[in-house]
PLY file of the C-alpha trace (Angstrom):
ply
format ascii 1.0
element vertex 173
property float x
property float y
property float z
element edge 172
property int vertex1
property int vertex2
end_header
4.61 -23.78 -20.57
5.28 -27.76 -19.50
2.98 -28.84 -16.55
5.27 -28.50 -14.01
5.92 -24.67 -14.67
2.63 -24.03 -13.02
3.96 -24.98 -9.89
6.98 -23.42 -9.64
7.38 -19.90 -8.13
8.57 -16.91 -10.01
10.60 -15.94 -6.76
10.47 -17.43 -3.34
11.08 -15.70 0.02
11.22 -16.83 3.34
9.03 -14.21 4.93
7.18 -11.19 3.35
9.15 -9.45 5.79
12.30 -10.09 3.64
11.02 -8.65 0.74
11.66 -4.95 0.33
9.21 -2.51 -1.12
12.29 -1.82 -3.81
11.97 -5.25 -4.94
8.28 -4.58 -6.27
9.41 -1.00 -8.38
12.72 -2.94 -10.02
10.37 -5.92 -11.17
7.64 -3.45 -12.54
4.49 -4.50 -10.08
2.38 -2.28 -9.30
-0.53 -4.30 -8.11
-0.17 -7.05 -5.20
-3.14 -9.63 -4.54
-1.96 -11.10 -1.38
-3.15 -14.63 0.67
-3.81 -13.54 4.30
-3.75 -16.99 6.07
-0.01 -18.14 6.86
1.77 -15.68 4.77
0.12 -12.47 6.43
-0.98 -14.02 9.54
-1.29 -17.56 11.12
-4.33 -18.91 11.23
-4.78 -18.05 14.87
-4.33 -14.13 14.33
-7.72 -12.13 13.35
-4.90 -9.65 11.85
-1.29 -9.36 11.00
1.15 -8.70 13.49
2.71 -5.15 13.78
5.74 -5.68 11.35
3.52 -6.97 9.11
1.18 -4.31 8.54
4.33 -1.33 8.97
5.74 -4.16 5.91
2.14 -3.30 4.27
2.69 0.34 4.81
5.82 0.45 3.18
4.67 -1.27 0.59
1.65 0.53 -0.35
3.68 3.65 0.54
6.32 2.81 -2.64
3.11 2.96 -4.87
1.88 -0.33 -5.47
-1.99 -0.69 -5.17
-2.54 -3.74 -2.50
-5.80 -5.85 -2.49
-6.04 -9.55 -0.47
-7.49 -12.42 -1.85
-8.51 -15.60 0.62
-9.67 -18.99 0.34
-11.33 -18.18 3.76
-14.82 -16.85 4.74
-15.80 -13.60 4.95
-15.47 -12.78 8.42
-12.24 -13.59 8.46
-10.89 -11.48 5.23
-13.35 -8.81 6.43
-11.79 -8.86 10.07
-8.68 -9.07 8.88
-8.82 -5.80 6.51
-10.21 -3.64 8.79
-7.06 -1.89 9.67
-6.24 -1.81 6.07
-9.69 -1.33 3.79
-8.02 -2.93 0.60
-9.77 -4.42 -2.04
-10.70 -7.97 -1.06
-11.97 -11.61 -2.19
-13.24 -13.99 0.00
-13.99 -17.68 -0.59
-11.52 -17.71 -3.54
-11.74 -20.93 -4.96
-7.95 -21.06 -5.64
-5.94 -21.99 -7.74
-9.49 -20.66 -9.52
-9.02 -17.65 -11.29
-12.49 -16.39 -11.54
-12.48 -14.19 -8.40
-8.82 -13.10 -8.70
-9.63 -11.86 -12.24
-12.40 -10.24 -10.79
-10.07 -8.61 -8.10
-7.94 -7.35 -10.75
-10.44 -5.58 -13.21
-11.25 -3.71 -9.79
-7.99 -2.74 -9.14
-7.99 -2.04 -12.67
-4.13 -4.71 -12.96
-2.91 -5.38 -15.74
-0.93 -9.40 -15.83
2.04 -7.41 -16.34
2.31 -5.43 -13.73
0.77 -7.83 -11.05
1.94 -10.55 -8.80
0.34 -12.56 -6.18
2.11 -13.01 -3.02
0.97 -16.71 -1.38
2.38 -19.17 1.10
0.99 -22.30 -0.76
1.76 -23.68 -4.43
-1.17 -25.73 -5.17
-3.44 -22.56 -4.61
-1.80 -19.75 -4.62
1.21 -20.20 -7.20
-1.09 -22.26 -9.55
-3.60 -19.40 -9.26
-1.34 -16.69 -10.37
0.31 -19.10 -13.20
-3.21 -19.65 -14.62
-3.87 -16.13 -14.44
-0.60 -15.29 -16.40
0.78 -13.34 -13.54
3.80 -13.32 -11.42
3.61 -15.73 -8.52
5.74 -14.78 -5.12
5.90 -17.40 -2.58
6.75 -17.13 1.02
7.49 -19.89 3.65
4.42 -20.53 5.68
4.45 -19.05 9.25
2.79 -21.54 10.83
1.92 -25.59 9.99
2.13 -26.52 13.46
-0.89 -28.79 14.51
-2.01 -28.26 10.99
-1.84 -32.07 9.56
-3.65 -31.35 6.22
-1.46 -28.49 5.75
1.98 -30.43 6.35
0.90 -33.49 4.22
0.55 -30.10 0.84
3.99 -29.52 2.09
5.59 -32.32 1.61
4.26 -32.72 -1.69
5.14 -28.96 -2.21
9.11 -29.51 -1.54
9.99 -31.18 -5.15
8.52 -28.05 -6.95
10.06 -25.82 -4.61
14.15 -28.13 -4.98
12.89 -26.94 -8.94
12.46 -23.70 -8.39
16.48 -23.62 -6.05
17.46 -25.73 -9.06
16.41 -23.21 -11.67
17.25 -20.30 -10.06
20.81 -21.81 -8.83
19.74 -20.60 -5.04
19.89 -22.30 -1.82
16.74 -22.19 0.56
16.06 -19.22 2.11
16.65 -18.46 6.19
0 1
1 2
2 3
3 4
4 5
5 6
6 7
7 8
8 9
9 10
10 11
11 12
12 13
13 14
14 15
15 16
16 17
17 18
18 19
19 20
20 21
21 22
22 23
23 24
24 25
25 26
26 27
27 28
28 29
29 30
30 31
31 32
32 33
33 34
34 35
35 36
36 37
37 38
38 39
39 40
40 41
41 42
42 43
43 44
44 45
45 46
46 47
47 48
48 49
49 50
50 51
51 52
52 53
53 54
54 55
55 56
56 57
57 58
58 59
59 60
60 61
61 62
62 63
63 64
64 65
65 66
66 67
67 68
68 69
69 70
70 71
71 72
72 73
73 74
74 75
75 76
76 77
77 78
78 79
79 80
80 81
81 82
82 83
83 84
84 85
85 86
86 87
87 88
88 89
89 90
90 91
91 92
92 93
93 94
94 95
95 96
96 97
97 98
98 99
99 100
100 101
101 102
102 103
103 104
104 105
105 106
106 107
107 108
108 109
109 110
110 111
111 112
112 113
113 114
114 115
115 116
116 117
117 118
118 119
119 120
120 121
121 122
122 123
123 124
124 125
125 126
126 127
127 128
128 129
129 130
130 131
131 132
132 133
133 134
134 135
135 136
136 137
137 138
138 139
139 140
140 141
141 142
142 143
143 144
144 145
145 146
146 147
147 148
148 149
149 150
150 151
151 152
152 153
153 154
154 155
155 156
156 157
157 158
158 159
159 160
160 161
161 162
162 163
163 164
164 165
165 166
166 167
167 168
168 169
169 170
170 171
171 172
């Protein structure tokens, strides 16, 4: 794999809400280690809105085992997963792989059958990539006010014109 594959997104969405719980079973996941900060929930939200947890449902409901994995403290993944009581990793370290391999072996995931669902490609894309799993990206919900976060962005838009490129697709709505 060249450098710049690590960076580049199996598939790219524009919200996890587009993604249909079909779309796991037809690309053989069975496991999904999912970001909660701006692809589950904006930083703001101590948990994900109502369509995103009945999209959570439906997902877990269509047999794939769900766990979230967060560069963020504690309190927050903790807070966040109470309504759900998944698996969970908390101060990551991503792109890292240590704790999402750790994730895994409790979930019992094998790279095959396992994707990581992210908003970001310098953590969460590069995570799954040096994992050797599947990496699904989603458009961030919210960047607003977030300055660190838009400058990642901007550097994130070349490797996501690859992945339109590659994939002959235009950006998604």
């Amino acid at each position: 794999m060249k450098l710049k594959d690590y960076f580049i997104p199996d598939i790219y969405f524009a919200s996890v809400l587009r993604i249909k719980p079909e779309y796991f079973a037809e690309n053989n996941i069975k496991f999904l280690i999912c970001d909660i900060d701006n692809t589950l929930a904006t930083y703001e939200s101590r948990v994900a809105d109502k369509e995103r947890r009945d999209w959570l449902d439906r997902v877990e409901s269509s047999g794939v085992r769900i766990a979230f994995i967060s560069n963020n403290g504690p309190r927050r993944v903790y807070t966040f997963n109470t309504m759900h009581g998944y698996l969970t990793e908390s101060r990551a370290g991503k792109p890292f792989t240590r704790k999402l391999k750790r994730l895994m072996k409790q979930m019992e995931a094998v790279p095959e059958q396992t994707a990581v669902l992210g908003d970001q490609i310098f953590t969460d894309v590069l995570c799954a990539k040096l994992a050797g799993i599947r990496a699904i990206l989603v458009r961030s919900m919210d960047v607003t006010g977030k300055p660190f976060l838009k400058m990642k962005k901007f550097f994130e838009r070349r490797f996501i014109e690859e992945y339109h490129k590659r994939t002959n697709t235009n950006w998604p709505e």
